[in-house]
Structure formats: C-alpha cells, structure tokens
KEPA-604832 format. One line per 8 residues: their letters; for each residue x, y, z of C-alpha. Coordinates in Angstrom, 3 decimals, padded with zeros to 6 digits, always signed. Layout:
// residues N
a	X Y Z  ...
END
This chain:
// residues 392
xxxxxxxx	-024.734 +013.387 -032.584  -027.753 +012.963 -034.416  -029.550 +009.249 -034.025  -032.122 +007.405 -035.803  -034.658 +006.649 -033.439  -038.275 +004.382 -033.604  -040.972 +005.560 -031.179  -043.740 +003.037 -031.109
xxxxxxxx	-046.926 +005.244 -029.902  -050.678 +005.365 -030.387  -052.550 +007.867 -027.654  -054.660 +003.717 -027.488  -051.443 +003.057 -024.955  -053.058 +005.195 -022.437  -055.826 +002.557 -021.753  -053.549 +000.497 -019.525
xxxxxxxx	-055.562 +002.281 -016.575  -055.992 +000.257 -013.412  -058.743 +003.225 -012.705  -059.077 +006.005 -010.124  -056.332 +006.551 -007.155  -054.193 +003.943 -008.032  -050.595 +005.006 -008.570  -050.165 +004.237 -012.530
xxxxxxxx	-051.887 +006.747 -014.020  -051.882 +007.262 -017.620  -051.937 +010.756 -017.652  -047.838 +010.562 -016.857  -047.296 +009.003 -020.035  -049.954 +011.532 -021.996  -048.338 +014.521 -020.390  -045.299 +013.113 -021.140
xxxxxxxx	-045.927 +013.036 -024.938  -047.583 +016.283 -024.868  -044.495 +017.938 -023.066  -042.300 +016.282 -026.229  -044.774 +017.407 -029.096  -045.339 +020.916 -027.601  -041.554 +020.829 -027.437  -040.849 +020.170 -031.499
xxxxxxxx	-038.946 +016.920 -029.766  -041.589 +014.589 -032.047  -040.815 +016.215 -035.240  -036.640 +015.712 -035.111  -036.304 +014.653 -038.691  -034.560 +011.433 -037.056  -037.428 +010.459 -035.414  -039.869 +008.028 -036.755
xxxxxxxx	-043.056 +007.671 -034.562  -045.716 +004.812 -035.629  -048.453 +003.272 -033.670  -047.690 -000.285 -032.575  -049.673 -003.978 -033.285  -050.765 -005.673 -029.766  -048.145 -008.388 -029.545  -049.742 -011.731 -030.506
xxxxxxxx	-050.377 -014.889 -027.475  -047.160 -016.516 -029.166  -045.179 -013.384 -028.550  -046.750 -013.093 -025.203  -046.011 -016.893 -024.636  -041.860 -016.068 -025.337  -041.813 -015.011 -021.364  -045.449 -016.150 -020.071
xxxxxxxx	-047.038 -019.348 -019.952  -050.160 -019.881 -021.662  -052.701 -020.099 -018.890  -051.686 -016.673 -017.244  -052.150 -015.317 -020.585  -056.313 -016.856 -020.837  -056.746 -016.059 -017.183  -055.617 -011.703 -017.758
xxxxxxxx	-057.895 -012.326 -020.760  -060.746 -013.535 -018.720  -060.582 -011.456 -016.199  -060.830 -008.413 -018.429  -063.628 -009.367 -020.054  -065.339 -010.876 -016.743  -064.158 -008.317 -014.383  -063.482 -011.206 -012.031
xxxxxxxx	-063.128 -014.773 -011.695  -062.897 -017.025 -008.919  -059.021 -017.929 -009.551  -057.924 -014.670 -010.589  -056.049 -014.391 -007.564  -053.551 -017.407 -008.305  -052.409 -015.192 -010.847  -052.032 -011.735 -009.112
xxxxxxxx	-054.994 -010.707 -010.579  -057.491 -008.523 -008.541  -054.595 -007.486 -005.809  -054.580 -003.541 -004.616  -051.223 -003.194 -007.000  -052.866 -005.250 -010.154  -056.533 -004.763 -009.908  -058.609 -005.954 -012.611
xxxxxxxx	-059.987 -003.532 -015.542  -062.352 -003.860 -018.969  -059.790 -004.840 -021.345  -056.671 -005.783 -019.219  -055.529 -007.964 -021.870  -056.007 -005.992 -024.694  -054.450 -003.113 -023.088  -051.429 -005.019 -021.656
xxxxxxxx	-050.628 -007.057 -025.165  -050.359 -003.143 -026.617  -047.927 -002.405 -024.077  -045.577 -005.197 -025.302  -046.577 -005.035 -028.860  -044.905 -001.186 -028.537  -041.659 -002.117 -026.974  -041.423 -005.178 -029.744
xxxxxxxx	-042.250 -002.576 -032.699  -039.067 -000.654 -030.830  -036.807 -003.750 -030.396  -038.037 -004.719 -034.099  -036.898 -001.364 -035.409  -033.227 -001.398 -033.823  -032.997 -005.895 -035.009  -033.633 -004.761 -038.925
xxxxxxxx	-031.263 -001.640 -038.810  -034.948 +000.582 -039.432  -033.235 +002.718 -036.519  -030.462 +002.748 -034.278  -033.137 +003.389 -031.274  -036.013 +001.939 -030.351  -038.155 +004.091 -027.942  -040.777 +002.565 -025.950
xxxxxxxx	-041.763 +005.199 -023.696  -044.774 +003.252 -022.114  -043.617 +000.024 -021.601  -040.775 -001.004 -018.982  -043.288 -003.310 -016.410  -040.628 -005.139 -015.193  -042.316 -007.071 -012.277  -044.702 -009.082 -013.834
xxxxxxxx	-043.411 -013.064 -013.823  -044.233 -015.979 -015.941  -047.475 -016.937 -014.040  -048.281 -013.788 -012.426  -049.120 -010.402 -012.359  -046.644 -008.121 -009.812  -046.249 -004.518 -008.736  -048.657 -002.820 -011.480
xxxxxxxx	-046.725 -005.143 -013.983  -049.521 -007.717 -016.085  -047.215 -008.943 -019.372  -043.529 -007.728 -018.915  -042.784 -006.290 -022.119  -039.057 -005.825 -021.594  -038.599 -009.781 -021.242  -040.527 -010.507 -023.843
xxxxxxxx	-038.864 -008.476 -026.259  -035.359 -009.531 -025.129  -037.121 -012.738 -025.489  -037.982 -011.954 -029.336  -034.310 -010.867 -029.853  -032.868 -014.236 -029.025  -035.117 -016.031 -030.999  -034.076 -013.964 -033.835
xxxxxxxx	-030.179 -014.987 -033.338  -028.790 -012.280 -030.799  -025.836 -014.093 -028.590  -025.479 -011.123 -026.121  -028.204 -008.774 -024.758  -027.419 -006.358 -021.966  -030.460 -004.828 -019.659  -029.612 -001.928 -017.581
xxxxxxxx	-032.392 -001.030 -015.211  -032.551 +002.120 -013.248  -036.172 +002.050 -011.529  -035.876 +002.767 -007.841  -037.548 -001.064 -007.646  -035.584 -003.929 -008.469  -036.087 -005.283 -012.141  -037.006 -008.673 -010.452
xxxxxxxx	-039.261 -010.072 -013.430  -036.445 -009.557 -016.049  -033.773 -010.706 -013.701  -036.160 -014.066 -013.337  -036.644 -014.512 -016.969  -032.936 -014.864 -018.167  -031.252 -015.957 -014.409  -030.038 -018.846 -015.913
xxxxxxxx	-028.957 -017.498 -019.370  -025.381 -016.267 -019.995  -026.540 -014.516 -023.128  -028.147 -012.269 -021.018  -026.750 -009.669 -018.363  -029.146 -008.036 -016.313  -028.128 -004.596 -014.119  -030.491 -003.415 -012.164
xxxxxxxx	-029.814 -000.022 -009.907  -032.318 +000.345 -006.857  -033.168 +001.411 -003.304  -032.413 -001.474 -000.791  -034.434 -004.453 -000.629  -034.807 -003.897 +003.043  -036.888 -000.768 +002.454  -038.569 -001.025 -000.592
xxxxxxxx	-040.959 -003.459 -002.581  -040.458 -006.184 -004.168  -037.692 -007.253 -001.475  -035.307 -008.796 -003.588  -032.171 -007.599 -005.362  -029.357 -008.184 -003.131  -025.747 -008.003 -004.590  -025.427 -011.691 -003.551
xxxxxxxx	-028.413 -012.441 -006.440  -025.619 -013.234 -009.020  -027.349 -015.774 -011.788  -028.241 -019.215 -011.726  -025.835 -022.131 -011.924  -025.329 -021.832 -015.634  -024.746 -018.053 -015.798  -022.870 -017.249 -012.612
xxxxxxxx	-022.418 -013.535 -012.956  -025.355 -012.268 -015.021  -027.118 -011.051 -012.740  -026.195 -007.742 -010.600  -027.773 -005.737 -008.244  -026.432 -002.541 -006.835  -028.985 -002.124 -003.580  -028.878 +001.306 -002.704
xxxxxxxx	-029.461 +002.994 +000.737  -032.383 +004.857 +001.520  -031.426 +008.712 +001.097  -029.185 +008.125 -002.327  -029.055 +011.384 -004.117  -027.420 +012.270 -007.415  -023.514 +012.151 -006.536  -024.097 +008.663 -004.781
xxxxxxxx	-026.229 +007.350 -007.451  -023.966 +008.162 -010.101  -020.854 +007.412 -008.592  -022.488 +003.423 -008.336  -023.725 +003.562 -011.411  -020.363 +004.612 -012.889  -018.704 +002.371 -010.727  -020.648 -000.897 -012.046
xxxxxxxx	-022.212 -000.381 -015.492  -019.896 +000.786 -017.787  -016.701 -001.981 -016.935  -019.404 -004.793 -016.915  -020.895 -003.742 -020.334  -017.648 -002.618 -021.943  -016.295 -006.164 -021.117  -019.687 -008.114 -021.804
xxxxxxxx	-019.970 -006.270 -025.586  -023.497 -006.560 -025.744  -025.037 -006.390 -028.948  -027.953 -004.451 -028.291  -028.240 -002.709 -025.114  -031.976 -002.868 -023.696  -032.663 -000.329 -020.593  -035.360 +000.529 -018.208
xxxxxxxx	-036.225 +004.268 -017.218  -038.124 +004.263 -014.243  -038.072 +007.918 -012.598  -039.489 +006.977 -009.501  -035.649 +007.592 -008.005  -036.620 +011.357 -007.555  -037.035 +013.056 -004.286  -040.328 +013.398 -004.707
xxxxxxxx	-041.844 +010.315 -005.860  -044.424 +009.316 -003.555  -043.915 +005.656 -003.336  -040.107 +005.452 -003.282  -037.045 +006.979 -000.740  -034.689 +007.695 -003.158  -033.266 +010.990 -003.432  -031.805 +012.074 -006.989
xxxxxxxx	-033.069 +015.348 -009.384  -034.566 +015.380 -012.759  -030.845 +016.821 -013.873  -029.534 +013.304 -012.158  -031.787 +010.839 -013.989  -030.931 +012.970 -017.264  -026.797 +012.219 -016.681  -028.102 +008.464 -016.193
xxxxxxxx	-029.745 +009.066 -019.470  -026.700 +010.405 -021.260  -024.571 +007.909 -020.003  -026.807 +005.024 -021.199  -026.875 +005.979 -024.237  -023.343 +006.842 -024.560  -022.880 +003.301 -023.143  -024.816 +001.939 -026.522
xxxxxxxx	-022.708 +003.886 -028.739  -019.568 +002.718 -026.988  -020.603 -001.149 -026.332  -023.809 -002.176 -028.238  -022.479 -000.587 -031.657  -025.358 +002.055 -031.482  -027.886 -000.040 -030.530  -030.606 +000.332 -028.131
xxxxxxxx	-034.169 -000.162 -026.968  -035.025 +001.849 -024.301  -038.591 +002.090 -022.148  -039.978 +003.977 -019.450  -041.229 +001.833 -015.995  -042.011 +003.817 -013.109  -042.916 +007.393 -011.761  -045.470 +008.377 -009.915
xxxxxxxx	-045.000 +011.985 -009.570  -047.100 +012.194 -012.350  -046.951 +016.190 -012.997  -043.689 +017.768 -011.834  -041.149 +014.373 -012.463  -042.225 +012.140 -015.238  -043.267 +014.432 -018.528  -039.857 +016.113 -018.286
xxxxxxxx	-037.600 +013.420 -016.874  -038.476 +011.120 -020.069  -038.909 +013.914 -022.361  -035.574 +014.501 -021.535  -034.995 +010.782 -022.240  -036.867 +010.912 -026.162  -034.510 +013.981 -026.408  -031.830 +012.368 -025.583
xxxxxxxx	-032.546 +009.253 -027.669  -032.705 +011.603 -030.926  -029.044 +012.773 -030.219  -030.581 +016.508 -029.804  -030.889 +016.719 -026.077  -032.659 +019.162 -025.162  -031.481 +022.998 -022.792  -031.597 +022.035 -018.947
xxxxxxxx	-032.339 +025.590 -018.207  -035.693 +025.849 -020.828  -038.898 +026.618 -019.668  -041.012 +024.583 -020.502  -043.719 +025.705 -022.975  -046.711 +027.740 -021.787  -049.380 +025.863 -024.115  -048.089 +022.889 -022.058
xxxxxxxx	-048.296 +024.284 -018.735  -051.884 +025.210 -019.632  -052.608 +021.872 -020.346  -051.177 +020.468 -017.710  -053.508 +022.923 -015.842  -056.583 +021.761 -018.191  -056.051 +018.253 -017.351  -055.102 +017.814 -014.299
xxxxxxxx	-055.759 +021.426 -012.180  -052.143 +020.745 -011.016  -049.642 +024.012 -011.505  -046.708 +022.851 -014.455  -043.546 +023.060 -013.928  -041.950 +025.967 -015.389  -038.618 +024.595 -016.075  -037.608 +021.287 -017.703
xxxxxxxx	-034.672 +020.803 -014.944  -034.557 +021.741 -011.345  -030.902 +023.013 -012.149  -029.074 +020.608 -010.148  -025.141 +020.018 -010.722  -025.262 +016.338 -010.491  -021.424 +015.811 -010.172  -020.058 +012.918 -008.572
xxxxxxxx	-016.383 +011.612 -007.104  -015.750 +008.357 -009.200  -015.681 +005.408 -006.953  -012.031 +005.208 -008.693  -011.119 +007.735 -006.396  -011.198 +006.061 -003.395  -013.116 +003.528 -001.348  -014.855 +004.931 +001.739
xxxxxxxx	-016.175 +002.377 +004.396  -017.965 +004.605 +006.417  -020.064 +005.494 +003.372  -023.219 +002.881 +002.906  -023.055 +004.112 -000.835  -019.630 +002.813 -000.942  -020.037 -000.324 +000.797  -023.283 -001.296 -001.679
xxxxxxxx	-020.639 -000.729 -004.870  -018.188 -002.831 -003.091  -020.955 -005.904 -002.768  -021.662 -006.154 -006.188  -018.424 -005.831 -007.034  -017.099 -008.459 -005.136  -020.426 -010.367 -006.019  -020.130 -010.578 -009.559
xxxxxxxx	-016.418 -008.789 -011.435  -014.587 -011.848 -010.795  -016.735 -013.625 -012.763  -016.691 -011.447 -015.367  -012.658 -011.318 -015.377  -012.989 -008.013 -013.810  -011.024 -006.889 -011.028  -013.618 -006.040 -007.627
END
C-alpha cells in the first residue's frame, strides 16, 4: 500500500560529527541518502522531503533542563569548559565539537518536523532518518546521544493533546534515555528490544524495569542473549510487541531503528541480517497501520557498520515507510557503489540484502526452557502482561 510519508532532511544534518575515529560517523547517514536517491526511493510521489528548523531551547527544554542545554552550547563554542564533564560532555563516547549545539538542536528539530507532519495529518509518516539518540538524559550527555530527539518529540506530542504514545525501540542498546523520560507516565509505553545488559552498554534494561509507581507496566525490556540471530529475534519481537500495542491502541506509534543488531556491527554481539532488520521493519509498520491508525514517526539510532549495514538496512526502512518496499534481491546501483568507493575507498555492497530467509517459530508454538531466547520472552512477559490484562 502506498503511504504518505514526511522526510525531514538537509545534507546540514551531517554536521553532528564527533570528528575522526569515533564510531558515529556521518558518512552512514550520507551514504544512506545517497543509496535512496540513486535508488528513485526519494522521488516516490508519496514522499515529501523538506529540510528541518533546529528545534528551539523551549522545545529542547520539553525533555532537558535548561542548564544542560547552556552548558552543550558552551562547550561548542569554547571547545571546553571546566564543568563540561558534570554533563557528559568531553567523555571518549560524547566528545566535544565546534557547534555541538547547533548541530544537536538540528537533530531534534528533524524528528519534530517528522512528528509535526504525522500530528497535522500533512502525512501518515514521519521519517527521521538521522535522529533516534536515545541515550542522552535530562542533565547529560550518554552513549554518542547530546539532546534525545525521540523524547523530546514524544514530549511535543503530549503537549499537543495525545493520551497514548507507543515507542518501539529495536537498537541492539537499550533505549534507556526514552525509557527515563516517560517511566512514570502511563500515557506512554516504551518497548525496547536489545542484547543483554550483562554484555552490552548502557547496563540497564532488565525485564524486571517495568515503570515507575504510577505507570506499572509501561516500561518493557526484552534483554536478549549474546548470539541472537534473525529467527530468535523475531520470534521475541513477535512474541511481545504486537499483543502489548494491539491492547495499548496507541495513537501514534513512535519507533527507533538502530541497525547495530547485525552480525557485523563492530560495537555490538548481536547476530541478525539486513533481510532480519527489514521483517522488523515491515512488521512495525504494519503494527502502525493495525494499532496507531496509520500513524508513525520513525528514526534511525545506531549502526556502525557504516558501509556494508546501514545505507541499505534504512534505505530499506524509507522504502518501506513509502509503502513501495523495495526487491531484496536488487543490486544495488553502480553510480552508488562508485561513490561509495569515491568516498570512502571501501568496496559497496553489490546487493541490497544478504538473501537471508529470516523465518521464525512463533513463541505461540511452544515454550522452550533450555532456550535463553525463550526464557528472556518469558521475563518480560511475566514482568509486565499482567499488567496490561494480558495473559504471560
């Protein structure tokens, strides 16, 4: 089915650079949008693309407090400052750059221009591909995350009347910023899909992280062994996200794309396909259809297989968001490939899927105890379907 669909760009979004080595690199998010254009994905009649507005201090001040906000600001115009470190500031994961501020208010102002888009009816979609920092927290900067646009535009929805926001977040980290934000909210139900605390940053996430005292419930977290491929992956996800949103009726669903689940990804253990995270995809967005009435913001987050995952995992995902997904088994096209080349003297890859089945057993099927992907669905469910009159 065809979909109206927002993407907030401007090429200006690639200046969130914390500068040589470190793991964010922009070009992900450039190759990404190359990989789409060069595909003909941009120009889908459906598809509105319009560079965003930075989002404004009061925008910013929806999730963070004020004097986080003046200290990112100082230290990117200083370069440093002797309390940057109170607020994550200067750290290996969040070093300080020219223009940190600047750079980081664009990065919400885009997935706000999406949310905007899907509140007024301007599109069913709202497409946010370089947003999704999900770490950051009200005083602090966290895990490459400086403003985290996702709460703040959930944030912005609220204010404007929505009762019932869903997130769904399916970075291999734990969505800890977001779940912090609303904990205590009941218009709010955060999901967040991710390797095991025990193994991966930021260390939190455990099914037993359920929502504060007045939203028991609204918060899950389905902590995934080290080693999950596709079949276990989706069998959780299937087993946790569609009976919680189909009986929470969100009315807009807001989710977080963050392909650093692949087997490659440098910085995560993880072990699903591109053709994996494109059935997560699918089923989100069948998910909006089914719960949110249609609507849905949607973001990237993170990646850091920045050549051979990320341009066609969430060019895939833009696809996807247009209702024309695109052919698993398409090459991908040789002016891009000699880009890629151009750019970053890496060799493309030459098809836009590694041709994976992805199948899965649903969890429905049978519980197996011996099987630590069966045993982390079990937690949450225990942890959280009772309170949502759902039976574990």
């Amino acid at each position: 089915m065809a979909c109206t669909a927002h993407l907030a760009w401007t090429d200006r979004l690639t200046g969130y650079n914390f500068g040589p080595g470190h793991p964010l690199a922009p070009i992900r998010v450039e190759l990404t949008i190359e990989l789409a254009r060069n595909l003909g994905v941009l120009d889908a009649e459906c598809l509105e693309v319009r560079p965003p507005e930075p989002a404004t201090d009061a925008e910013l001040e929806l999730v963070h407090d004020p004097e986080y906000i003046a200290a990112v600001r100082k230290a990117g115009a200083t370069g440093a400052f002797e309390a940057a470190a109170r607020f994550g500031l200067g750290t290996p994961d969040d070093p300080i750059f020219p223009g940190m501020h600047e750079a980081s208010a664009l990065i919400a102002g885009a997935t706000l221009a999406a949310a905007r888009a899907v509140w007024t009816g301007s599109a069913a979609h709202g497409i946010s591909i370089g947003g999704g920092l999900h770490h950051a927290m009200r005083g602090h900067a966290s895990g490459f995350c400086v403003y985290n646009d996702p709460a703040i535009a959930i944030a912005w929805l609220l204010a404007r009347g929505a009762k019932r926001i869903a997130y769904v977040d399916i970075d291999v980290h734990h969505g800890d910023g977001v779940q912090a934000a609303f904990y205590d909210d009941p218009r709010v139900l955060t999901i967040s899909l991710h390797e095991h605390p025990a193994t991966l940053f930021p260390g939190t996430g455990r099914a037993s992280e359920t929502g504060g005292p007045g939203a028991p419930g609204s918060a899950v977290n389905v902590a995934l062994p080290a080693g999950t491929a596709d079949a276990g992956w989706l069998r959780a996800f299937h087993a946790v996200v569609p009976p919680l949103l189909r009986k929470f009726r969100p009315e807009i669903l807001v989710s977080q794309h963050g392909c650093d689940t692949h087997w490659s990804d440098p910085l995560a253990n993880l072990e699903l396909t591109i053709d994996g995270q494109r059935a997560a995809h699918a089923a989100i967005h069948a998910l909006a259809h089914e719960c949110a009435g249609g609507r849905w913001l949607l973001t990237g987050g993170g990646g850091y297989s920045l050549v051979q995952v990320v341009p066609r995992t969430w060019t895939h995902l833009i696809a996807e968001a247009t209702g024309h997904p695109l052919d698993p088994a398409a090459e991908t096209p040789p002016r891009w490939r000699a880009y890629v080349t151009s750019r970053t003297r890496e060799t493309a890859p030459q098809y836009l899927t590694e041709e994976a089945p992805a199948a899965f057993t649903p969890y429905e099927r049978g519980f197996d105890p011996a099987d630590p992907v069966d045993r982390a669905i079990r937690a949450t469910r225990d942890a959280v379907f009772a309170d949502h009159g759902l039976m574990p």
